[in-house]
DRENVO-947335 format. One record per residue: residue number from 1; residue in three letters; chain; x, y, z of N, C-alpha, C in turn. Coordinates in nm, 2 decimals, padded with zeros to 4 digits. Example, Ala and Ser with C-alpha at 12.3 -4.5 7.8 and 13.67 -1.06 7.14 Angstrom:
// DRENVO-947335
- pos	code	unit	nu	nv	nw	cau	cav	caw	cu	cv	cw
- 1	Ala	A	01.32	-00.57	00.78	01.23	-00.45	00.78	01.32	-00.33	00.78
- 2	Ser	A	01.28	-00.22	00.71	01.37	-00.11	00.71	01.29	00.00	00.79
//
This chain:
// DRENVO-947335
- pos	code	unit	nu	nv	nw	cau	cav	caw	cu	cv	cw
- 1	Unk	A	-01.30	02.18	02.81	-01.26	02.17	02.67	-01.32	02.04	02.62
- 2	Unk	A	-01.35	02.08	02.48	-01.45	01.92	02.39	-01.31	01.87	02.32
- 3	Unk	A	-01.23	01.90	02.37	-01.11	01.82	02.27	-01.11	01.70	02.24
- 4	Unk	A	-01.11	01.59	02.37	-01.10	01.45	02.39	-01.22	01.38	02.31
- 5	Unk	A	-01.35	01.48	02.34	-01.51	01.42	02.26	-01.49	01.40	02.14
- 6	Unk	A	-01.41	01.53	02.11	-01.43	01.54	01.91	-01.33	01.43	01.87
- 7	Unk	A	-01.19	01.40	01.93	-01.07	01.26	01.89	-01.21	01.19	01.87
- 8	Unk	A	-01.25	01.18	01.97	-01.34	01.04	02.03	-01.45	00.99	01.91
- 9	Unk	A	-01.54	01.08	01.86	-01.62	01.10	01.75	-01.58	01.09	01.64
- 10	Unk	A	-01.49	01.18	01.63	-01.44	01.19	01.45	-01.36	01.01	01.43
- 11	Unk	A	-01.32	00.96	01.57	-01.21	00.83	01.56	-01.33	00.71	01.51
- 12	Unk	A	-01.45	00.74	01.60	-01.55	00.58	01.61	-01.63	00.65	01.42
- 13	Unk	A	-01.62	00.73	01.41	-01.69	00.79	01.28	-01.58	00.71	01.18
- 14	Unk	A	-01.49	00.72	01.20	-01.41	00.65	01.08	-01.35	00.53	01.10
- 15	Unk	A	-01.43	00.49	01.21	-01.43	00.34	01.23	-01.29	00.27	01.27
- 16	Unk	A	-01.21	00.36	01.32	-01.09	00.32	01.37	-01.08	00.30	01.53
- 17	Unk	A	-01.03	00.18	01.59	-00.99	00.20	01.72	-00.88	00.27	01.78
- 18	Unk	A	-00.86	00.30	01.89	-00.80	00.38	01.96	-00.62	00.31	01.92
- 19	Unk	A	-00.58	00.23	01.91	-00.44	00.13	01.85	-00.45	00.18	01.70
- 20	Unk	A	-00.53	00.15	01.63	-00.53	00.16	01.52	-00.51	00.37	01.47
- 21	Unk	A	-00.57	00.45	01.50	-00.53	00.58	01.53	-00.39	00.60	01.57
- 22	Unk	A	-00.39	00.55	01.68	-00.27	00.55	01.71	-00.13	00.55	01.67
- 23	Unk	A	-00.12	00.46	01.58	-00.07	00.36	01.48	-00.02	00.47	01.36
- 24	Unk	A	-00.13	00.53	01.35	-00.16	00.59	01.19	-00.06	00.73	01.23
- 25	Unk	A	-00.08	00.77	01.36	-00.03	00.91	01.41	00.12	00.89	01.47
- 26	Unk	A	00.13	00.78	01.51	00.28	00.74	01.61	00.30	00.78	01.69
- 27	Unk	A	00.18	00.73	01.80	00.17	00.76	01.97	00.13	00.60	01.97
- 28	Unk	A	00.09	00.60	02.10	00.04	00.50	02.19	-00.08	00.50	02.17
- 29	Unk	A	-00.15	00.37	02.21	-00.30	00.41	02.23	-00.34	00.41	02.34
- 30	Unk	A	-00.24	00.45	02.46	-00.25	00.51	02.57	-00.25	00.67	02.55
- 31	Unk	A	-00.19	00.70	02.46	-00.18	00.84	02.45	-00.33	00.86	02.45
- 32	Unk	A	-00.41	00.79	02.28	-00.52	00.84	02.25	-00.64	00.84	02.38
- 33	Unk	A	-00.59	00.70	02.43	-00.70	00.72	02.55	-00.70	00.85	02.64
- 34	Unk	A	-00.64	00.85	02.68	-00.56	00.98	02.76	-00.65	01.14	02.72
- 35	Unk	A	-00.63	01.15	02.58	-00.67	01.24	02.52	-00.83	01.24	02.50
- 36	Unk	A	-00.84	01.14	02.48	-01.02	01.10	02.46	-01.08	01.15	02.63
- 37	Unk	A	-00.98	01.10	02.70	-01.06	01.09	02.83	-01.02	01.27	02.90
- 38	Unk	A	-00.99	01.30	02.86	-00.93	01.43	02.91	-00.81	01.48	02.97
- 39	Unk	A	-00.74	01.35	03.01	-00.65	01.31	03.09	-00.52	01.39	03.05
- 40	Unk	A	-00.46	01.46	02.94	-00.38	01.46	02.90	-00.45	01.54	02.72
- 41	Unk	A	-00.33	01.59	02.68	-00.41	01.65	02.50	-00.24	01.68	02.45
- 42	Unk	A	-00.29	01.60	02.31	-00.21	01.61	02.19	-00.10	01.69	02.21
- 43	Unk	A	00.05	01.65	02.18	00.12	01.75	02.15	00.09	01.84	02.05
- 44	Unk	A	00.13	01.97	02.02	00.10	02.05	01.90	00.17	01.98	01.78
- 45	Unk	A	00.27	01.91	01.79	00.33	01.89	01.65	00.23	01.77	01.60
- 46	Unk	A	00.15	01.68	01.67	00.05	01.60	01.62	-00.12	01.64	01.58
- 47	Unk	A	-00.13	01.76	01.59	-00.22	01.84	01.54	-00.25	01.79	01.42
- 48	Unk	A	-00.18	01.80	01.27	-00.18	01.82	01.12	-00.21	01.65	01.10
- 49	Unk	A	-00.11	01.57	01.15	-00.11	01.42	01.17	-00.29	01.38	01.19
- 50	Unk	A	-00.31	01.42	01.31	-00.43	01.38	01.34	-00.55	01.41	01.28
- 51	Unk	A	-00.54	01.53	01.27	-00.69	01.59	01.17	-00.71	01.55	01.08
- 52	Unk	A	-00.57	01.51	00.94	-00.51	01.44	00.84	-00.62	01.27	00.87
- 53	Unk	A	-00.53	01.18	00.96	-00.62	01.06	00.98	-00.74	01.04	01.03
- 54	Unk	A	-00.80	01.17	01.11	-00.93	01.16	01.14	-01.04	01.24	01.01
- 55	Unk	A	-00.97	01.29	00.90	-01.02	01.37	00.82	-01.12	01.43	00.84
- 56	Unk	A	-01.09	01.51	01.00	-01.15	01.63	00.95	-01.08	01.77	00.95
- 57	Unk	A	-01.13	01.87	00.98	-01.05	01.99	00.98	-00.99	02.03	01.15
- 58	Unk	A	-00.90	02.13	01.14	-00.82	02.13	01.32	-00.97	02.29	01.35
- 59	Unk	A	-01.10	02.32	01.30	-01.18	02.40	01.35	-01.33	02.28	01.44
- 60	Unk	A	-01.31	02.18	01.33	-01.41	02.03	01.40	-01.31	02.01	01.51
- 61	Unk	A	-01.19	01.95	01.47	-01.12	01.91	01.62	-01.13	01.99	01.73
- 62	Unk	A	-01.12	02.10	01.71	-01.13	02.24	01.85	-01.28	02.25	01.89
- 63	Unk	A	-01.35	02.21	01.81	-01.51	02.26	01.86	-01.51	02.42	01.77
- 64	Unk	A	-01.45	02.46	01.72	-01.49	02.56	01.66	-01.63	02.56	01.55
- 65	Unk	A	-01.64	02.45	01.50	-01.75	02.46	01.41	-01.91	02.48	01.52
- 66	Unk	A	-01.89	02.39	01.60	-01.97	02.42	01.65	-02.01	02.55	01.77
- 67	Unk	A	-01.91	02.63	01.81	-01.91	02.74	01.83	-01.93	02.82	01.77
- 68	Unk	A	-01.93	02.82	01.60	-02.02	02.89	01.48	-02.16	02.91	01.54
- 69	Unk	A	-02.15	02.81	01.50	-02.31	02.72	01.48	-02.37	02.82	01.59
- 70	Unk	A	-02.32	02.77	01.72	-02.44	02.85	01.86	-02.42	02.99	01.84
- 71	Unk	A	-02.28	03.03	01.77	-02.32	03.22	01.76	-02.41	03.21	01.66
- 72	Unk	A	-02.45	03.14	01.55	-02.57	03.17	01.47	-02.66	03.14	01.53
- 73	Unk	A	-02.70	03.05	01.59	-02.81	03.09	01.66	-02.88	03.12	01.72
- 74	Unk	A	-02.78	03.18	01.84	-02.77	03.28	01.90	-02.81	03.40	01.88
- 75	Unk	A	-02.77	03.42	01.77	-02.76	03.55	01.71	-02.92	03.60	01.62
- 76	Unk	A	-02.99	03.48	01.62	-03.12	03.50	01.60	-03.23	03.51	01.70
- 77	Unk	A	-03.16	03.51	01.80	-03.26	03.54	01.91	-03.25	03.65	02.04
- 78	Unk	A	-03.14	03.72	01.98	-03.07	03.82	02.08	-03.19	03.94	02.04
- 79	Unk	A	-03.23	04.02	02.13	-03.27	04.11	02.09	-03.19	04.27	02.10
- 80	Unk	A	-03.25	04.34	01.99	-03.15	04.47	02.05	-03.18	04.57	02.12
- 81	Unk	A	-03.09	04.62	02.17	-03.10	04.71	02.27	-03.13	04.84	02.23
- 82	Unk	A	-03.18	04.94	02.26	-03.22	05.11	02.23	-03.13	05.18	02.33
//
């Protein structure tokens, strides 16, 4: 799972440290580390919290966008079958 990558990315993109996030969501910044590092992942009720202060959406947080992405273009190089 890219869970911990995306906290990780979306957090240094908006220029916040790991306390500071933390802060914003009301965990630890042991939690965030935790989560960054794989170690552990978000309760569900901190989902809306976090996407909110990391502004982005919970489809960037999951890696869903970019699982778009590779079915498109993927999808341009599949050939079809007879």
């Amino acid at each position: 799972m890219m869970l911990g990558n995306n906290i990780r990315i979306a957090r240094k993109r908006m220029g916040l440290t790991q306390e500071e996030l933390a802060m914003q969501i009301g965990v630890t910044a042991q939690a965030v580390s935790r989560w960054e590092s794989e170690a552990g992942l978000p309760d569900t009720s901190l989902i809306v919290p976090l996407v909110q202060a990391l502004q982005i959406s919970t489809d960037t947080l999951f890696g869903m966008d970019q699982m778009k992405q590779e079915d498109v273009t993927n999808s341009h190089f599949t050939q079809p079958t007879d």
